[in-house]
N, C-alpha and C positions, 0 to 999 in steps of 0.2 A: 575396391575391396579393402585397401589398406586404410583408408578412412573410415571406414565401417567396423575394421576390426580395432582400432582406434576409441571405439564407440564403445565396442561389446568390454573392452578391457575397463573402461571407465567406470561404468555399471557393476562389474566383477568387483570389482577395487572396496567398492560400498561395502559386501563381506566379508572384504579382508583386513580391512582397517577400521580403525576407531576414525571415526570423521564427526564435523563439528560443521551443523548447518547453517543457512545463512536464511533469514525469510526473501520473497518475492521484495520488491520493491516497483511502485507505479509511477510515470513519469508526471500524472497529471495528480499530483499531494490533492491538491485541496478537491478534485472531483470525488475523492474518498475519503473525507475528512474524519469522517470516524477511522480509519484505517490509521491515518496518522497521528491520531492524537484522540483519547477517550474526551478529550477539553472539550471537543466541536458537537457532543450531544443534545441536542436542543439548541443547538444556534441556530434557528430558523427562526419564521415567525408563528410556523404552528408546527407543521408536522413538513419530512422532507422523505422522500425514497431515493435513494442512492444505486445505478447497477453499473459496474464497473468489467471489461472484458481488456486482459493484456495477451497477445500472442507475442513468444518472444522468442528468437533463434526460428523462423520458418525456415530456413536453410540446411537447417542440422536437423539429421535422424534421430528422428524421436517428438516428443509432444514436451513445449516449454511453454504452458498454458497458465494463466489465474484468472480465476474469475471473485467478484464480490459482490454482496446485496445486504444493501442495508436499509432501516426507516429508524428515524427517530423523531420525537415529538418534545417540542417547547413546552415548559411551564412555567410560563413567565409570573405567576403569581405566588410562586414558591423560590423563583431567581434560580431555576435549574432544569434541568434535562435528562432523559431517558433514550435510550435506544437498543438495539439488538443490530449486530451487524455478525455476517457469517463467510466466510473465503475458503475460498479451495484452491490449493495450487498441486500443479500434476506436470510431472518432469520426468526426461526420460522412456525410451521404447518398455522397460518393465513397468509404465504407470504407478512411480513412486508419489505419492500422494501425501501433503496434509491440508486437512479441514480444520477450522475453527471459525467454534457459534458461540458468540460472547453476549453480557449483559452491561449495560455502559449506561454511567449518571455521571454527571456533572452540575456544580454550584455555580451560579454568579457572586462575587463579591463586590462591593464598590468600594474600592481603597479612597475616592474620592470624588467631585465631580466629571471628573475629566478620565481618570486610570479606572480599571475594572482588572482583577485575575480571577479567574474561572480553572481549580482543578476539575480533575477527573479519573475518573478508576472504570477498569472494565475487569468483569470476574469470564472466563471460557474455560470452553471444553475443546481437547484439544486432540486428535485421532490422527496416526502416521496410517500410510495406507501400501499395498504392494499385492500386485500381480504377479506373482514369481513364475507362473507360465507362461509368462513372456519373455524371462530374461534365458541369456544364451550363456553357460559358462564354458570355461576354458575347455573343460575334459570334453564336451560336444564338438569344438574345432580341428577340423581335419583337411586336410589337402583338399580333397573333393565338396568342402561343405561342411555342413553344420548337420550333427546327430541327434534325434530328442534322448533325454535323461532318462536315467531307469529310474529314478524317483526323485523329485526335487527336492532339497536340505527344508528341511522344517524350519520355522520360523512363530515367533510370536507377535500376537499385532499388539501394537501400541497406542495406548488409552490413557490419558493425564489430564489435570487441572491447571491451568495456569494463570496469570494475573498481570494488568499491566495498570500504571499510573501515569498522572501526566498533570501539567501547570500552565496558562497562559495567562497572558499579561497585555493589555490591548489600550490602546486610546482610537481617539478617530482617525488617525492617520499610521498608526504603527500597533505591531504589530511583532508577539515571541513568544517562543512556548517549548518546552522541554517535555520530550515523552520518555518513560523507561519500562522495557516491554520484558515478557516471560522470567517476571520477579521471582515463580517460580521452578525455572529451570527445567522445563517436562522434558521427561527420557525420551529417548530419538534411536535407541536400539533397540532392533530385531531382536539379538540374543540373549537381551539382559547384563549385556556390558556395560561399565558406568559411560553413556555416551549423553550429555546431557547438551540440550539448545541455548546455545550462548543467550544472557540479558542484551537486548539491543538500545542502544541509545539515540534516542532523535533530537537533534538543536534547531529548529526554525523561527523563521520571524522573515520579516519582509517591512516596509516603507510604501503608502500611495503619495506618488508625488503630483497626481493631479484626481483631482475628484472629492467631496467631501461627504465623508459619512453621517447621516442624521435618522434620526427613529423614523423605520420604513419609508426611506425616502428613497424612490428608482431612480438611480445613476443614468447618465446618456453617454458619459464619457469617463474612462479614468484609464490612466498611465502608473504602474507600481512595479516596483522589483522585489524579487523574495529570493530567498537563499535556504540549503537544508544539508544540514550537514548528521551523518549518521553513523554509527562504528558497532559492530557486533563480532567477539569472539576478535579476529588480528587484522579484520577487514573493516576500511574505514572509507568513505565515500562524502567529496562537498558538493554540492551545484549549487549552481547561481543560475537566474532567468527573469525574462523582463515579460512584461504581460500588458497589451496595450487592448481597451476595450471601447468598441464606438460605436451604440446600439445600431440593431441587435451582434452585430461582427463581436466576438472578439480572437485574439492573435497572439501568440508566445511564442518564445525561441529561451532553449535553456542548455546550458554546457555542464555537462558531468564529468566529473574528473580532475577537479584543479588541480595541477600541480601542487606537491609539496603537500597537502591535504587529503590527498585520495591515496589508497592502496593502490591502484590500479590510473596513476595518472592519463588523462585524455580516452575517456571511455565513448563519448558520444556526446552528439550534437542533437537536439531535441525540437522539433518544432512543432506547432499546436496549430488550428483552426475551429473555432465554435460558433453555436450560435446561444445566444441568451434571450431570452424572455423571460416576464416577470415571475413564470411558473415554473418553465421549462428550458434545462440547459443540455446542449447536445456537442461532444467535442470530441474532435478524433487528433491523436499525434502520432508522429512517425521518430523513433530512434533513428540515425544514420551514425553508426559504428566509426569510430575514426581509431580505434587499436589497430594493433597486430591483425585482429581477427574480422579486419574491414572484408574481405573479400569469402569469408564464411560462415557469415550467422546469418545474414539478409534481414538485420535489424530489429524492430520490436513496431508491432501494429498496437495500439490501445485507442480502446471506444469508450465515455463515460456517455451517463444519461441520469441526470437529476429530474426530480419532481415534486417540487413545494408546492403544497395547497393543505386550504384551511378547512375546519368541520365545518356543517351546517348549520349549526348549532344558533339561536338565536336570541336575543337578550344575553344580558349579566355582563360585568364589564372585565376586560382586558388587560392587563397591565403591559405595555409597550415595550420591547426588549432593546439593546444599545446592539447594534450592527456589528459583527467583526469584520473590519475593513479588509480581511486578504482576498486575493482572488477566489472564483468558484471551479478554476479549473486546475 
């Protein structure tokens, strides 16, 4: 009972205070590469579907769910990319909810033979969401149990625009890119207080140290490490992870939390299994919690499921796109 009312007070807290949110984050980056970066829009060779499922805290009362779906299509004869990708995450026994359905382009550049950067912008629509007939407040708590309300506090829903930007910088073997997300600040309160969603910052890039990239050319083996480091509003988060691939297998293990670099030093230990084909990639990883709160969240399940494939389309020619060598999970 005392862990539960633990719970109800948390949720309470949401109307009492001014709080500053943090978005979802997924252990598998690049199996959502629109998610992490508007850059990755059209890096395919034609067209990609993207569907991403994270369960996180099964342990803990309440639902810490996100879900993502996305497709974007190459146009390699324009050096750029288009996509729509759309997420929902939903936290919490009152089903505190936000959605966002955006619109994503991206350019190829060729700085040279060898170097390419590729920004990108994504414009969305951005909706907070709440069931307030689920939440239990203080004045319902009683010796005996919990009372329903004689009428729940009014609230307004909240409906914003928001924008994010992003840069990469790639050769055949490496690989960096900077995202800067909710450029513009959408409101995050119920009652019209100035509560606004911190700007998020993403620093990634990675190294393949065995494998060589070439224009559609299917890998049978690569070994690469990547790194991603991210800070929103006073919370700041690195990992590092190695990614070893030996067709169809591929295999990761990634540590979140580095000392000295994370708000939250030694959060979890992250390990991956896939499988890859030349269409279709399929990967599940499991979180194992190494904080404080090892022995109460029961970790994070996440499932991605990619699908590249081309039109039918028949004649007229092609232009060949340059591969971004990071992982696809």
């Amino acid at each position: 009972m005392l862990k539960k009312l633990k719970y109800l007070v948390f949720i309470f807290s949401i109307f009492s205070i001014d709080c500053f949110g943090q978005d979802p984050t997924f252990s598998q980056f690049y199996a959502n590469p629109l998610y992490l970066s508007p850059s990755f829009a059209g890096a395919t060779d034609e067209y990609r579907f993207a569907m991403n499922v994270r369960d996180q805290w099964p342990s803990v009362p309440g639902v810490f769910q996100t879900y993502s779906i996305s497709l974007d299509k190459a146009m390699p004869n324009f050096n750029s990319g288009i996509g729509v990708l759309a997420t929902y995450d939903v936290a919490g026994s009152g089903d505190l909810s936000t959605t966002n359905i955006g619109i994503l382009y991206s350019y190829d550049f060729n700085i040279n033979k060898q170097w390419h950067i590729r920004p990108g912008v994504n414009f969305k629509f951005y909706y907070l969401g709440l069931d307030i007939a689920k939440l239990v407040f203080n004045s319902q708590i009683t010796g005996s149990g919990t009372t329903p309300p004689i009428s729940p506090p009014p609230f307004n829903k909240v409906a914003d625009i928001d924008f994010a930007t992003s840069a990469l910088i790639y050769d055949d073997q490496v690989w960096a890119g900077v995202t800067l997300d909710h450029l513009f600040t959408p409101k995050q309160s119920f009652y019209g207080d100035d509560s606004k969603l911190p700007i998020k910052f993403n620093l990634y890039g990675g190294i393949r140290l065995i494998g060589q990239t070439r224009l559609r050319r299917k890998l049978s083996e690569a070994l690469s490490v990547a790194t991603n480091f991210q800070i929103q509003g006073k919370f700041y988060q690195t990992d590092i992870g190695l990614y070893y691939f030996k067709e169809p297998l591929i295999f990761g293990i990634w540590y979140r939390g580095i000392p000295f670099m994370t708000s939250q030093a030694g959060d979890a230990i992250i390990g991956l299994i896939g499988i890859k084909t030349k269409q279709l990639h399929i990967g599940y990883s499991y979180d194992f919690t190494i904080s404080n709160l090892i022995a109460s969240t029961g970790g994070a399940h996440e499932i991605s499921l990619v699908y590249e494939f081309n039109s039918f389309s028949i004649g007229g020619s092609r232009k060949k796109i340059h591969a971004i060598p990071c992982p696809e999970f």
